[in-house]
N, C-alpha and C positions, 0 to 999 in steps of 0.2 A: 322782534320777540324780546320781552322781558326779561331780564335775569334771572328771578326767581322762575318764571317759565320754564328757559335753559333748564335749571336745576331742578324744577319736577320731569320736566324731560329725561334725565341723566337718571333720578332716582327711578325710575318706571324701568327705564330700559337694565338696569341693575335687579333689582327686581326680577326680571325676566328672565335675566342671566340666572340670579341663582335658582330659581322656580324647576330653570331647565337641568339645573346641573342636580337639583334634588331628585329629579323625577330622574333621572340616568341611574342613580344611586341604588333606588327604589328598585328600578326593574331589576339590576342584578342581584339585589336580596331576594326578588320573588324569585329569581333565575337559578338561584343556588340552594333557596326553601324546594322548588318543584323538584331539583336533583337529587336534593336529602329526602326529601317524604317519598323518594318513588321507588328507584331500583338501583342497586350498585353492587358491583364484583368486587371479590377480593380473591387474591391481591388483583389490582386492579384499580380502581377507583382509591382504590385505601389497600394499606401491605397487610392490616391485618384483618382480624375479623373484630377483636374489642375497638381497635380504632375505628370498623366500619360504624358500630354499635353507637360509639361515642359523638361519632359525625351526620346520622342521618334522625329523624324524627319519627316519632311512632306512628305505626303503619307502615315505615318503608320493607322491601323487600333484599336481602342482602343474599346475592347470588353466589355460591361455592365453586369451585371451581373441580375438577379430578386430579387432586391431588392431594396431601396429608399434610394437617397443619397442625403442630407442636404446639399448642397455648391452651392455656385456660379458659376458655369461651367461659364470661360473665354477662347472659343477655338482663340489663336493666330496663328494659322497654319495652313495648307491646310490640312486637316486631315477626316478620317471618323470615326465620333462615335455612335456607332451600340451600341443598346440592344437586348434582347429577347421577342421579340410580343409584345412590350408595357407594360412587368411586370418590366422594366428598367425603376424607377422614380425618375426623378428631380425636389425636392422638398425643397429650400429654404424655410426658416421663414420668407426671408428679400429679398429685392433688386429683380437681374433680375434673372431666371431660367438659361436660355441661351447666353449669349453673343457673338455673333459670328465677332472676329475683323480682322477676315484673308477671302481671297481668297478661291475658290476652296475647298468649306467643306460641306461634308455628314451628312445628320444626318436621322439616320434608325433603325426603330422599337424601338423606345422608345415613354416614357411620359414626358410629363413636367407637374405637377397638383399645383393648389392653392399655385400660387406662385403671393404675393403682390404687384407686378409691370407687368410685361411682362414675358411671359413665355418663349419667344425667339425673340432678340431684336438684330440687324446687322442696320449700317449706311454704304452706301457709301462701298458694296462689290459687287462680281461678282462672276457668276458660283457657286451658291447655290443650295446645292440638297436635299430634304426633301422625305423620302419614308417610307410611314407607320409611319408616328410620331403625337402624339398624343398632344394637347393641351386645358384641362381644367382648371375650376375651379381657373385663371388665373384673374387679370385686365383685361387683354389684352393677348389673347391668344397667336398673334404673333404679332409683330412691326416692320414691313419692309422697309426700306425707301431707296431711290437713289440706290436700286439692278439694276444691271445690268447683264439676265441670270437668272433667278429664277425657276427651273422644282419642284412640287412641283404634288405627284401622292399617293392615298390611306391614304390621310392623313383625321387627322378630329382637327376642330378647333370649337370646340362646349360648350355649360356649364360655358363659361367666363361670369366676371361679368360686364366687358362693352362689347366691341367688340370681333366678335372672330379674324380674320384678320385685320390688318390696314397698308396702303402705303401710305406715303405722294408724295412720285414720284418712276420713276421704268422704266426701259427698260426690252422686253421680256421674262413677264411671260407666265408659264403654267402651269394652274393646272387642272389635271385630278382624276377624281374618288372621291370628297372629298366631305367633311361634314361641314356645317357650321349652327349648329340648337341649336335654346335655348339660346343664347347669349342675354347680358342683364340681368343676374340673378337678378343684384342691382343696375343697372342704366339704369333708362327708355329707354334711347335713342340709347342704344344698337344692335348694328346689325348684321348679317353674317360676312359678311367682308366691308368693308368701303377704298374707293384706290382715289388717285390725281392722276394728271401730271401720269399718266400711256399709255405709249408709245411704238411704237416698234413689233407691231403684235400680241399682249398677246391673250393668247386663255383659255376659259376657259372651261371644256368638262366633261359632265355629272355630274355636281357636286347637292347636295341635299340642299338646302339652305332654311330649314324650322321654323317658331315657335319660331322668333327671334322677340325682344321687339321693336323694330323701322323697320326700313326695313330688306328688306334679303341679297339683294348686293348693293351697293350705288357706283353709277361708278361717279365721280364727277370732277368739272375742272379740266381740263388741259388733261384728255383722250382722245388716237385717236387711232385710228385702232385696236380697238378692239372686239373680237368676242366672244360668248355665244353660244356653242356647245352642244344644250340639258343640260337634269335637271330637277331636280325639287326646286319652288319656291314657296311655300306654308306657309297660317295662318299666316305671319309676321304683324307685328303692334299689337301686343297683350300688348303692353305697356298702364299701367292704366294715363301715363304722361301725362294731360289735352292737346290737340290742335295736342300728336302725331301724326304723319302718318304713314303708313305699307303699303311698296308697295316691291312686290317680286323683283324685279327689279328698284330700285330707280337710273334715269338719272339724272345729277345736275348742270345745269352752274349757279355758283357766283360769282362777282365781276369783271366779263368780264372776265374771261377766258373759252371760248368755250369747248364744249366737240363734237368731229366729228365722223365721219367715224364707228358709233358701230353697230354692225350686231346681230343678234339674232334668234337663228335658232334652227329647233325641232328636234326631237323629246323631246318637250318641256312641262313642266305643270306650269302652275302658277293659282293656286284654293285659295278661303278664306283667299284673303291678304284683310287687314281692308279699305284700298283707293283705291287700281290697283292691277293688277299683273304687267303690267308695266308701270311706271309714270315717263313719261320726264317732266321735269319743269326747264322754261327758263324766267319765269315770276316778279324775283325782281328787277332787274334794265336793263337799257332801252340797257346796251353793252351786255346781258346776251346774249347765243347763242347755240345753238344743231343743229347741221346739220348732212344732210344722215344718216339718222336712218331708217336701213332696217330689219323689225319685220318678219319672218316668211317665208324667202323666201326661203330655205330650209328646210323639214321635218315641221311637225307638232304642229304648237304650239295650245296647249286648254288652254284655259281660262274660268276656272266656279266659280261663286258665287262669284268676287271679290265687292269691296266697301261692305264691311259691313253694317254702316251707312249711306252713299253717296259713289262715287267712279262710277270707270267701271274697266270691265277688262281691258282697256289701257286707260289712261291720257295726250293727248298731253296739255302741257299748256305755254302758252307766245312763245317767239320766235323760233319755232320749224322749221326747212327750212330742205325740200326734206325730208322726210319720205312715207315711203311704209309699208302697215302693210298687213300678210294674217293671218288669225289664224282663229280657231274655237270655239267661242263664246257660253257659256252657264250662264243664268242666275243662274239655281240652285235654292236652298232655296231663295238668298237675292231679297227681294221688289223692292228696292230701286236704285238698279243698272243701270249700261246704259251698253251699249256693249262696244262705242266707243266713247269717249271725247276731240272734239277738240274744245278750248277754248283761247281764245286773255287774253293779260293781263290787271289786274284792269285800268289803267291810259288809254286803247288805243293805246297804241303806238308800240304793235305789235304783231301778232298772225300768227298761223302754216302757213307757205304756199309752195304751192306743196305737198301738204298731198294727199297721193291714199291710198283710203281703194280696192283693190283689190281679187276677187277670196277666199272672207272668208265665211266661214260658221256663219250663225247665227240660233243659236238654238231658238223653240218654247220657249213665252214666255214674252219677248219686246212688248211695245205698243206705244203708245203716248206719255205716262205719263213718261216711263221708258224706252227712244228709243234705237234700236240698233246701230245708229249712231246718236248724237248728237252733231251740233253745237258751243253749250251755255249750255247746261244742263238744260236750262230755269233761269238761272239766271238772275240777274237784269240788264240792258242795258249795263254797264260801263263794264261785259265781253264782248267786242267783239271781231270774229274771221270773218274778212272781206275778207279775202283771200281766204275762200273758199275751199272746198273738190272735188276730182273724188270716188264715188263709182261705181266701174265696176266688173260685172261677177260675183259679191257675192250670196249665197244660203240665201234665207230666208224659214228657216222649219218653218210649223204650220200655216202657214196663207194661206185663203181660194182665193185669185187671186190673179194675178200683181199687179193689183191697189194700193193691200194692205199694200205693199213696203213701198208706201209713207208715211201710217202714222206711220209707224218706224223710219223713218228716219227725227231727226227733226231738221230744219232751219228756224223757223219761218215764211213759208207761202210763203221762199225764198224771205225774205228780205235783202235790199243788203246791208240794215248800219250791219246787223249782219252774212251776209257770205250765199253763195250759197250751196249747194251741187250738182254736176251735175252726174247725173244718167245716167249710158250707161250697158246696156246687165245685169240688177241684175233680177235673173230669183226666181223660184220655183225648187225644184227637180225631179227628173225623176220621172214620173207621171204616173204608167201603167193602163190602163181603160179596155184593155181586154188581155184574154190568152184562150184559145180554144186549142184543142189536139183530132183529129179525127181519125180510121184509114184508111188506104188508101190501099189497096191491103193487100200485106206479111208486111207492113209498116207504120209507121205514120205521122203522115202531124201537123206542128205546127203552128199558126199563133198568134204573140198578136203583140198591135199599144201602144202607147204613148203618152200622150197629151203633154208633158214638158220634158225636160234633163238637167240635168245642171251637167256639168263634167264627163258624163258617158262614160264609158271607152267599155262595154260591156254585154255580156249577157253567160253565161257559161250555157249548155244545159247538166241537168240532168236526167239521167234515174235508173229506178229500178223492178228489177219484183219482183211485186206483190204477197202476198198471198192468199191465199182464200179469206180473211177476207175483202181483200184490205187495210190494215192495211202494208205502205209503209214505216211506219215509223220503221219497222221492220230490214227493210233490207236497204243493205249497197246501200246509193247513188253513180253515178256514172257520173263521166264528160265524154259525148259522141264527145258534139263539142260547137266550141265557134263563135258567133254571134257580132260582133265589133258596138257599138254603135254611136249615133249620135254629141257624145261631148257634148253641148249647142244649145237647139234648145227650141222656144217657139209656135213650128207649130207640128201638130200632124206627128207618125214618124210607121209605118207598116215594119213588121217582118215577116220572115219564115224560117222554115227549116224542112225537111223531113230526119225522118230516115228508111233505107229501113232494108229489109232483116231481120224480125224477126222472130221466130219462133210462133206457137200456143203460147196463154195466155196470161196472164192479165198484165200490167207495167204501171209503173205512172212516173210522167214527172212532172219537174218542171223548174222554170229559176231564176240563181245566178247573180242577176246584181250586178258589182261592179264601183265603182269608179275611177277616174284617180288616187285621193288619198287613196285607198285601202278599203274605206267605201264600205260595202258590206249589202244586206239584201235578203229575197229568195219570190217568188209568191208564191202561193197557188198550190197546188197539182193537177193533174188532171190524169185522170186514163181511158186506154181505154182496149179493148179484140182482139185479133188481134187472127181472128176462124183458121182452119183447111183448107186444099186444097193449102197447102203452094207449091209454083214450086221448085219444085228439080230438081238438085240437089243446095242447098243452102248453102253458105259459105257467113257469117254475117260480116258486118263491123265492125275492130276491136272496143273497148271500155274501156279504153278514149281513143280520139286521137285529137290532139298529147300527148303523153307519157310521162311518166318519171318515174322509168325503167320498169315498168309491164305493160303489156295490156291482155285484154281478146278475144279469137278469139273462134266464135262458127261456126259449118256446122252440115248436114245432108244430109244423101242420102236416096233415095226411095226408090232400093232395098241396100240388103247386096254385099257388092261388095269390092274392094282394094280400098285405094286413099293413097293421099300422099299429106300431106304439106308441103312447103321449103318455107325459108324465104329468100329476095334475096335484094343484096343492090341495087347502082344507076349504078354501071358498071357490072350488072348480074352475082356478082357473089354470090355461096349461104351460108349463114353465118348461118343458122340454119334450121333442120329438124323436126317438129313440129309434127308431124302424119305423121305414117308410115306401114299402115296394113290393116287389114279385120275391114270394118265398116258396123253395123250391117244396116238393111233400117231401116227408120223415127223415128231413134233415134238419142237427140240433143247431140253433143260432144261439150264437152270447156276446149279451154287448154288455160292454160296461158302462153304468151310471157314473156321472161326477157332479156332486153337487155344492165344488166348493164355493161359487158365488147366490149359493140357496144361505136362508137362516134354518136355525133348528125346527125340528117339525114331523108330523103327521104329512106323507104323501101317498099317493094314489097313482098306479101305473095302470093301464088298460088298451088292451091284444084286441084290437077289432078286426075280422075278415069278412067276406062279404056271405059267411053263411054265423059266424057265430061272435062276443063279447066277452074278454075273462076281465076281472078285476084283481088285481092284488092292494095291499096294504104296505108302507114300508115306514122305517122313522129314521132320519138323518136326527146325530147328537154330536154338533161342535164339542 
């Protein structure tokens, strides 16, 4: 071999060598990148939590441990910091808990407690996600300001000694399932959560917002399009602060910047807030403004006992434009209350209009003194609300006529320096005056009439037989058939319905009226004897029908003979055989139906013996 050979030889195999020692190199940086971008404890992998920060890549996941770590958590990175159920706590002596100065960061199942400042504090980020994190015994439990993107779900922001949440502005929040109660520990004016300039669709959905020193939620200028998804809103204003207020839902335009478009929807509570349960105020200066504020218009909002000392359960005050409120109305323990308070501001120069009290229930209770809807409240002239109200379709329980409507509803004698209220269709509730239960042949015959309805949806027909004793309460009631009521009506309203085909003995009857809105209560009992000389051969109407999945079906024959039951759908064909044999004479058989592998439907059951054919009808409703 050549020399030069030799020495391209020597170069190659050099070459090689370092080729291989690079690629050694290599792997351990992918080796130590795949540990940083993945998952790491602290202490553990790293002593602390900013060093974990500082060490891993965005995207990693930084695991907590159950225990309490003294540092200023500063996440700069897109990162998720996870503890365990909340025994992971971040608990500074000093400064903020949480600092979050990056994008796109997690924070899950931990604490932040009694930390001097804010317990978790971001300016000006996007795509925040809090799940299951806990904030106590904080200033300020959390400090959110110009987020853009906030889901925030199972969290609690409770125990803080101002505020538990605070936004100064914010595109597309949502918080679901959370806690915001007890806020205020050491300064009066403490509330739930407290938000501005909040925009963007934000929804907030079953959150608990109780037993906070000032209000519960304070939605304040600059919010629009904002909704209230259920919850409860309870006992806020509990602040000993001289002139405080406590309203569970505190609205707030100041200094001319409007608050629009907020919706408020139940299945909803707001009880024993110190002023409202919820109070819009538009009333310090003359640019102030709240428009379209729609209270109730899905699901259930109640309202009992609110204004402690004065108050109602809702407060419209000063320039309040288009609002809708439905809700149900209970005074409760307080005196003093009103149901519903629409009031001008001190100076005149502007009060609610287009306000509809709509379709609400007012519970027994309200009078003159303390009306269900008021005007003025009976305040001194300089409140005026000249604009005016519609009350339409609303229940007034407890009061003995229509007439009586009116002295609930106070507008001063409908004076027009101080605003109208105009009344259309507010009724009394369904009124029943008679029920009767006869029998009629093998059969019973039912008849009851109704002086009033207001919302009634219908009448659900109950049967039971009876014991000896007539003692019904014994035995299990039974929906036989349902009776569709009249809706709203203030003219008297006649019923019937017949059920045939019973056998000998005693059953009692009664009727489950319910409401459109699911309010439900039952008549009185009525009990008949249905004798002997029944026609056979007899196959009873199923019970209940329609179904869902069981029904009961009875027959009898005269003598002892064969028969046969089949169940049969709508294009005859037969999907079950029910009875199939020797049935003895004028003894009663019951079998029960189950048709939980049927669809919904029209079925067809049919008793053949060998002298005679019955047919019934029945409807299965998943």
């Amino acid at each position: 071999m050549y020399d030069d050979e030799k020495t391209h030889s020597l170069k190659v195999g050099f070459m090689k060598i370092k080729i291989s020692y690079s690629s050694i190199i290599l792997c351990c940086i992918i080796a130590v990148s795949a540990i940083t971008s993945a998952q790491v404890t602290v202490p553990g992998t790293y002593a602390t939590i900013n060093a974990a920060i500082a060490g891993v890549s965005a995207g990693a996941t930084i695991n907590l441990l159950s225990t309490t770590y003294n540092e200023n958590v500063v996440i700069t990175k897109s990162i998720t910091l996870k503890g365990i159920g909340g025994t992971s706590v971040i608990s500074p002596s000093s400064g903020i808990g949480i600092t979050i100065s990056a994008n796109s960061v997690t924070l899950s199942d931990l604490r932040v407690a009694n930390v001097p400042r804010y317990g978790i504090y971001a300016l000006g980020r996007s795509n925040l996600t809090f799940t299951n994190v806990i904030c106590t015994g904080d200033s300020i439990g959390a400090a959110l300001s110009n987020i853009i993107a906030l889901t925030v779900s199972g969290s609690s922001f409770s125990q803080n000694n101002h505020h538990g949440f605070y936004s100064s502005s914010g595109n597309s929040y949502s918080f679901t399932n959370c806690s915001f109660n007890g806020n205020g520990t050491t300064i009066g004016d403490g509330s739930g959560m407290k938000i501005y300039n909040l925009t963007g669709g934000s929804v907030f959905t079953n959150c608990t917002v109780d037993n906070n020193k000032y209000h519960g939620m304070e939605i304040r200028s600059g919010c629009s399009n904002l909704t209230v998804n259920g919850g409860d809103f309870s006992s806020n204003g509990t602040s000993s602060t001289p002139g405080s207020d406590g309203g569970g839902i505190y609205i707030a335009s100041y200094s001319g910047s409007a608050v629009s478009n907020v919706t408020i929807n139940g299945p909803l509570t707001a009880t024993n807030n110190s002023t409202a349960g919820i109070y819009a105020d538009a009333q310090n200066g003359t640019s102030d403004l709240i428009s379209t504020l729609n209270i109730g218009q899905s699901g259930v909002v109640t309202l009992t006992s609110n204004g402690i000392t004065q108050g109602a359960g809702i407060l419209l005050w000063g320039n309040i434009q288009n609002a809708t409120v439905t809700a149900n109305f209970s005074k409760g323990s307080v005196s003093s209350s009103a149901g519903i308070i629409i009031i001008g501001r001190t100076d005149g120069t502007a009060s609610p209009a287009n306000t509809v009290v709509a379709n609400s229930t007012f519970n027994p209770g309200y009078s003159a003194t303390t009306p269900a809807i008021s005007l003025t409240d009976q305040q001194p002239a300089q409140y005026k609300c000249y604009n005016g109200v519609t009350a339409s379709g609303n229940t007034f329980l407890g009061l003995a006529n229509l007439a009586a409507i009116d002295a609930v509803i106070y507008d001063h004698n409908d004076n027009s320096l101080l605003g109208l209220v105009t009344k259309i269709g507010n009724v009394l509730p369904v009124e029943l005056v008679s029920f009767e239960v006869e029998a009629s042949g093998n059969g019973a015959a039912l008849h009851w009439t109704t002086a009033t309805e207001v919302n009634n949806y219908g009448f659900d027909i109950e049967r039971c037989v009876a014991d000896q004793t007539l003692r019904s309460d014994v035995i299990n009631w039974q929906k036989i058939s349902f009776v569709r009521g009249s809706g709203t009506s203030n003219s008297p309203k006649e019923y019937s319905y017949t059920d045939s085909y019973l056998f000998p003995g005693k059953y009692a009857y009664r009727l489950h009226q319910i409401d459109n809105d699911g309010t439900e209560k039952y008549s009185e009992s009525k009990y008949i004897t249905i004798k002997g000389g029944t026609k056979f051969p007899l196959l009873s109407q199923n019970y209940p029908n329609p179904f869902n999945p069981t029904t009961n079906i009875s027959f009898a024959l005269a003598n002892t003979e064969y028969a046969k039951i089949i169940v049969y759908n709508m294009l005859g064909q037969q999907v079950s055989v029910l009875f199939d044999g020797i049935a003895e004479g004028e003894k009663d058989y019951h079998i029960t139906f189950d048709a939980s592998n049927l669809t919904s439907g029209i079925y067809f059951y049919k008793m053949q013996t060998m002298s005679s054919v019955e047919v019934r009808k029945m409807q299965f409703i998943r």
